[in-house]
Structure formats: structure tokens, C-alpha cells
N, C-alpha and C positions, 0 to 999 in steps of 0.2 A: 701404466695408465689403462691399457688396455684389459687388464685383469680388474682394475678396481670397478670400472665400469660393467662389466660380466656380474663380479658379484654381486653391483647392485640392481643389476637387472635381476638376478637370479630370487634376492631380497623381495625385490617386488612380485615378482611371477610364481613364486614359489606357494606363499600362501591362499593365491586364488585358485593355483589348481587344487589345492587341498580343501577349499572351499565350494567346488564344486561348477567353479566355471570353466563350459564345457568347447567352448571355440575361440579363435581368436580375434572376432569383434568383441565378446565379453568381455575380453582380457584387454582389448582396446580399451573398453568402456571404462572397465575397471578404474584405469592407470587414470583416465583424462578426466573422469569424472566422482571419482571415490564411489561409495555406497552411498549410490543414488537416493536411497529412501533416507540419506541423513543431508542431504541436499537443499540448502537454504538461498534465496535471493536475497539480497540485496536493498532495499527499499527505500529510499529518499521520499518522506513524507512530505509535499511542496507546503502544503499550509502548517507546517512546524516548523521545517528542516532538520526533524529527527530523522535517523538511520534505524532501520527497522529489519531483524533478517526473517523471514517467513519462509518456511517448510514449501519446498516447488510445490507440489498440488495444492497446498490450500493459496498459494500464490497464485494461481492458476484458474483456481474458483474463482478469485475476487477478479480474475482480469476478465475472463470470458463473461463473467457478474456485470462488472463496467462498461466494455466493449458492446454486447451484442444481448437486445434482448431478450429475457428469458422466454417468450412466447416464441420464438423463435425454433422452426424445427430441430431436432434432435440431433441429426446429422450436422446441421449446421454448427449447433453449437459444438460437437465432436470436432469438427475442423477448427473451429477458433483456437477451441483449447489446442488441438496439435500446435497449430503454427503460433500460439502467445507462447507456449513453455518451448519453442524452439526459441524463438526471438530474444526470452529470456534470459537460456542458456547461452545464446548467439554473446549476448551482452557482455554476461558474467564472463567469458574467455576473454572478452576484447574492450573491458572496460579499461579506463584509466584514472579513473577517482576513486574516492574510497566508499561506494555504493557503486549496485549494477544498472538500476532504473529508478528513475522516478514515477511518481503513480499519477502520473497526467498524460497528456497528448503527445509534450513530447518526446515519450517513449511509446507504453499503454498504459491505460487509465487502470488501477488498481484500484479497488475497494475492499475496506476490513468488513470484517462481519455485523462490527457495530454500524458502518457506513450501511451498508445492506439490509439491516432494520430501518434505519431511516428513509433508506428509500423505497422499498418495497411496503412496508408496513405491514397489514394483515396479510400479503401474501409471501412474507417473507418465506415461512416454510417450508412452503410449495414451491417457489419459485428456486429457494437454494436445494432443495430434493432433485427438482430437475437437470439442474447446471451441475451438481456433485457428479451425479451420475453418467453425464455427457464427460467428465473430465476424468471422472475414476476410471471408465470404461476403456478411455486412451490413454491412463497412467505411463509413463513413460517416454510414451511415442514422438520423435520429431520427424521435420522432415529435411534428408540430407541430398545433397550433390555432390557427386565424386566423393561418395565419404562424408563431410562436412558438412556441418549445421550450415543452412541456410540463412542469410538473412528474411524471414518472413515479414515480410510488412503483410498489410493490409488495410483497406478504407471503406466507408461506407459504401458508396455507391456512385457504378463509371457513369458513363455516355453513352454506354452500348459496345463498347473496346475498354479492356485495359491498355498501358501503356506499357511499351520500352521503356524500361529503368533510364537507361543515358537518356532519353530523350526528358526526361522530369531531372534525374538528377546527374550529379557529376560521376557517377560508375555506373560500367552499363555490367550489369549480373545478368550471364547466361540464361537463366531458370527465371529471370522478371521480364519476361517479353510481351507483347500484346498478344491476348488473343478477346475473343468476342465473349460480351458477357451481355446476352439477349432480356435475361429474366430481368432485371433492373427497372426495367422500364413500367410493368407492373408491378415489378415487388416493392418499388421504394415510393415512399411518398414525400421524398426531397427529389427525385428523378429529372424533375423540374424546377425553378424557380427565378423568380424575378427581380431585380431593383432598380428602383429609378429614383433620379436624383436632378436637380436643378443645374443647367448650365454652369451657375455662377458657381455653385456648391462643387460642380465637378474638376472646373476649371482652377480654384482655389486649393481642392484637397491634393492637385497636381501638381502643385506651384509654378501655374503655366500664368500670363496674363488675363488680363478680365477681357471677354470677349464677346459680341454673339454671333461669332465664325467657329464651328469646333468642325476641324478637321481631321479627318483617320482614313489612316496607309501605312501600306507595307505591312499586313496582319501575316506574320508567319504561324503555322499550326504543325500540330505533330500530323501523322498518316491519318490519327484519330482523331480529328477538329480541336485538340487541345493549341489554345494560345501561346503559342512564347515569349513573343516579340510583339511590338504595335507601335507606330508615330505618332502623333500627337499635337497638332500644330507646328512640325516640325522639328518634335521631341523624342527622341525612340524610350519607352518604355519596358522593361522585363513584365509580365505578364502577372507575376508573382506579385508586383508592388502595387498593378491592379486590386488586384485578390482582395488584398490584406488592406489598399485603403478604401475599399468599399463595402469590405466584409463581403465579398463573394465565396458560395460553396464550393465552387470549383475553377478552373484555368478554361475549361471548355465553355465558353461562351462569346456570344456576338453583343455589338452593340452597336443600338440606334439614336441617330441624333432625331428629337420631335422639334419641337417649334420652342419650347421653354425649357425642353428638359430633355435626357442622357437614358435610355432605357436599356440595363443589364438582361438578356436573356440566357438563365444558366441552365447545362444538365450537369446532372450530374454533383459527387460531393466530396470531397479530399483528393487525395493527390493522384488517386489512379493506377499506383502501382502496386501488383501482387492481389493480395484474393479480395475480391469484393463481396463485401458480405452480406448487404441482400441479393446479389447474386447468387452468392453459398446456399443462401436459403430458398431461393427460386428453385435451384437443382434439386437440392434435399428435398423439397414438396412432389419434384418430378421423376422422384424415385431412386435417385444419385445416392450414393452411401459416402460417407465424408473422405475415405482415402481416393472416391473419384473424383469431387469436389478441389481437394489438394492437390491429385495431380492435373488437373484444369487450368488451374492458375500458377502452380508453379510447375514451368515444363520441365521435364524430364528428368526429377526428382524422383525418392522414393521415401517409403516412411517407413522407419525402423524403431524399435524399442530399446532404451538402452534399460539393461536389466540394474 
């Protein structure tokens, strides 16, 4: 047994040092990842439900294309790209269907080329000139912890703090921990926002009874004023089913009872956790180069190339 496994080690390692790979992360890379430049994702079309495989970088165009936009400093977008073609690859190891991503939110938003005419129109050009370039320039590059793809998330824009992973979701990852993300606050113009809704409207879409007593207690928050918990006429709510039935940007927010009506005060916009990206782009404007930007948000990470 022990011999058959040698030689098949030797089978694989044999032909890459002949090919010129010269250490052995290479030879890691090799084995985990094949010849990277023939490296395809995976793509669940959601408005077809075709399976599409797309070449990593130009997958990678279309994400940082969807994700963040092109006006968007340069660095910035170099960091998106890093951490979408990590998140990518993160997938493709640890998928379990037969596709790695779908091309909406809930993975990241991909867009084909023909999508990217339609939305850009006359500056299609230009704008995909720009994003090639931010993404050619990082060809390769992910970013790892102890070795290992990270899982990269990312959102638009915090409250002022990113979040502890466990604190938003069920695994708390090492490298997703809060730290301060100051620029937000000018860079974004969702940084803010409001909703307000009717007593009767609020009390119905809760399936609470008809009242004009609305009571709230027991608001728990993360370090960083994110929501988690709240009562509700003596209802306890998850924070999340706020969210979602009143269409809120984010978990960070208060709310005021008026006299006829429920007033949403939000910062903030997605989930919080990992690189916020007008924050990315706050730094990039401040001088930051996008491997300072990545390791920002994900701590104590590094970014490597896989050849």
C-alpha cells in the first residue's frame, strides 16, 4: 500500500518539477488547484437555471463588475477582485451541488459581458478597461489563513465597525472579527437611512395583535449597536426577521414609537461581516494600496498567488 501511494505521489510531483515549479507552495498549488489558467467556475444562471463554467478571471471581471462600482478607486477594486476570486475558489473546494455559485446575492452577483452592455451602455468600454485591469493586475492572488482560502465575504457598508462573524452568524472565523471602518460614514450614501410604517401595518406584518400600545424591550446588540434580539409586546423577535419584513439595510438600527406610526432608524447596509466596501474605497482614496485594505478587514491574513 505504502509503495503504491509513493508512486503516486512521485506521478504527480514528477512532472511539475520538470515543469518548472520551483517550491513547495507551487507544488501545493499545483496538486489543489490544477493549471490555474485553465480554471473555470462554476455558474448557476438564477434567471435560467443554466450551469455556465467561466474562465476564473473573466469570472472575476463580472463579479467585481456586479459588486462594486466601476467609479470606484482602483485599489478598491483590486481588493474586491482578491477576495471575490478567493470566495470563488473558497466555494468550488467546498461546494456540494453541481455548480460552485450562483450569480446573485446569495453568493456574489456575477455579470456576463453581454449583462455589462446593458448596464453600463456608452461607458461600457471604459468602465470594463478599468475593472480588467484592477483584476488582471491581481491575477491569481487570494487571501489565506494558516495556509487556507479564506472564506471572504464582504458588504456594502458597516455602522462604523465591522462585525465578529459569530456574532452575525453561526461560525465565529478567526480573521472575520470587528474592527473600525471610519470612512463609511462619508463614503457611502446608504450610511444612513430611514423607514417608517403605520402602527397598524407594523403590528400586522408581525403577526402581533391590533393595538395602539406598541411596546419594546430587551433590545440586545452586538459590541457594535447591531441588533439581535428585541420583544415586542411580549414577543421576542430575531432581528433578522425585522430586517427582512420591513426591508431594512441593515440589523443596526433603533426604533421609535410616534403617535400613528413606527419609525426605522438605519446605518449602515448588509450583514457587516468582512471587508466593507465603501470603506475599501474610503482607504484606497487615503492612500491605502488594496493588500492594506485586505489585510484591514481580514485580520491576520496574508495574500498569496497561486501560480
Amino acid at each position: 500500500m505504502k509503495k503504491i501511494l509513493l508512486f503516486t505521489l512521485l506521478i504527480i510531483l514528477i512532472p511539475l518539477l520538470i515543469i518548472g515549479v520551483k517550491n513547495s507552495d507551487e507544488i501545493i498549488n499545483k496538486i489543489k488547484y490544477g493549471i490555474y489558467s485553465n480554471k473555470t467556475i462554476k455558474v448557476k444562471r438564477t434567471s435560467t437555471g443554466e450551469i455556465v463554467n467561466v474562465p476564473i478571471e473573466e469570472y472575476v471581471i463580472g463579479v467585481v463588475a456586479g459588486e462594486m462600482p466601476a467609479t470606484f478607486n482602483e485599489e478598491a477594486l483590486k481588493a474586491q477582485a482578491v477576495a471575490s476570486r478567493t470566495y470563488a475558489l473558497k466555494k468550488s473546494e467546498t461546494t456540494k451541488t453541481n455548480y460552485d455559485v450562483t450569480d446573485d446575492t446569495q453568493n456574489q452577483v456575477y455579470l456576463s459581458y453581454d449583462d455589462l452592455k446593458t448596464k453600463w451602455k456608452d461607458n461600457y468600454e471604459s468602465n470594463l478597461e478599468k475593472v480588467k485591469k484592477a483584476v488582471l493586475n491581481t491575477k491569481g492572488e487570494v487571501v489565506l489563513y494558516n495556509n487556507k482560502l479564506i472564506d471572504a465575504l464582504f458588504f456594502s457598508t458597516s455602522n462604523g465597525y465591522t462585525e465578529n462573524s459569530g456574532d452575525i452568524f453561526s461560525t465565529a472565523e478567526p480573521y472575520l472579527v470587528s474592527v473600525d471602518s471610519i470612512w463609511d460614514k462619508t463614503e457611502s450614501p446608504v450610511f444612513s437611512s430611514s423607514t417608517e410604517v403605520s402602527k397598524s401595518e407594523f403590528l400586522f406584518n408581525l403577526g402581533l395583535d391590533s393595538s395602539t400600545n406598541i411596546v419594546i424591550s430587551n433590545i440586545k446588540k452586538t459590541n457594535t449597536g447591531r441588533v439581535t434580539e428585541l420583544t415586542i409586546n411580549d414577543k421576542v423577535f430575531d432581528a433578522d426577521k425585522i430586517k427582512q419584513t420591513f426591508n431594512l439595510k441593515s440589523t443596526s438600527f433603533n426604533i421609535t414609537v410616534l403617535e400613528n406610526n413606527v419609525l426605522f432608524s438605519v446605518n449602515g447596509y448588509g450583514h457587516g461581516v468582512g471587508m466593507s466596501q465603501y470603506g475599501a474605497n474610503g482607504m484606497a482614496k487615503e492612500g491605502y494600496g488594496y493588500k492594506d485594505i485586505l489585510k484591514h478587514y481580514y485580520k491576520n491574513c496574508e495574500i498569496k498567488k497561486i501560480n
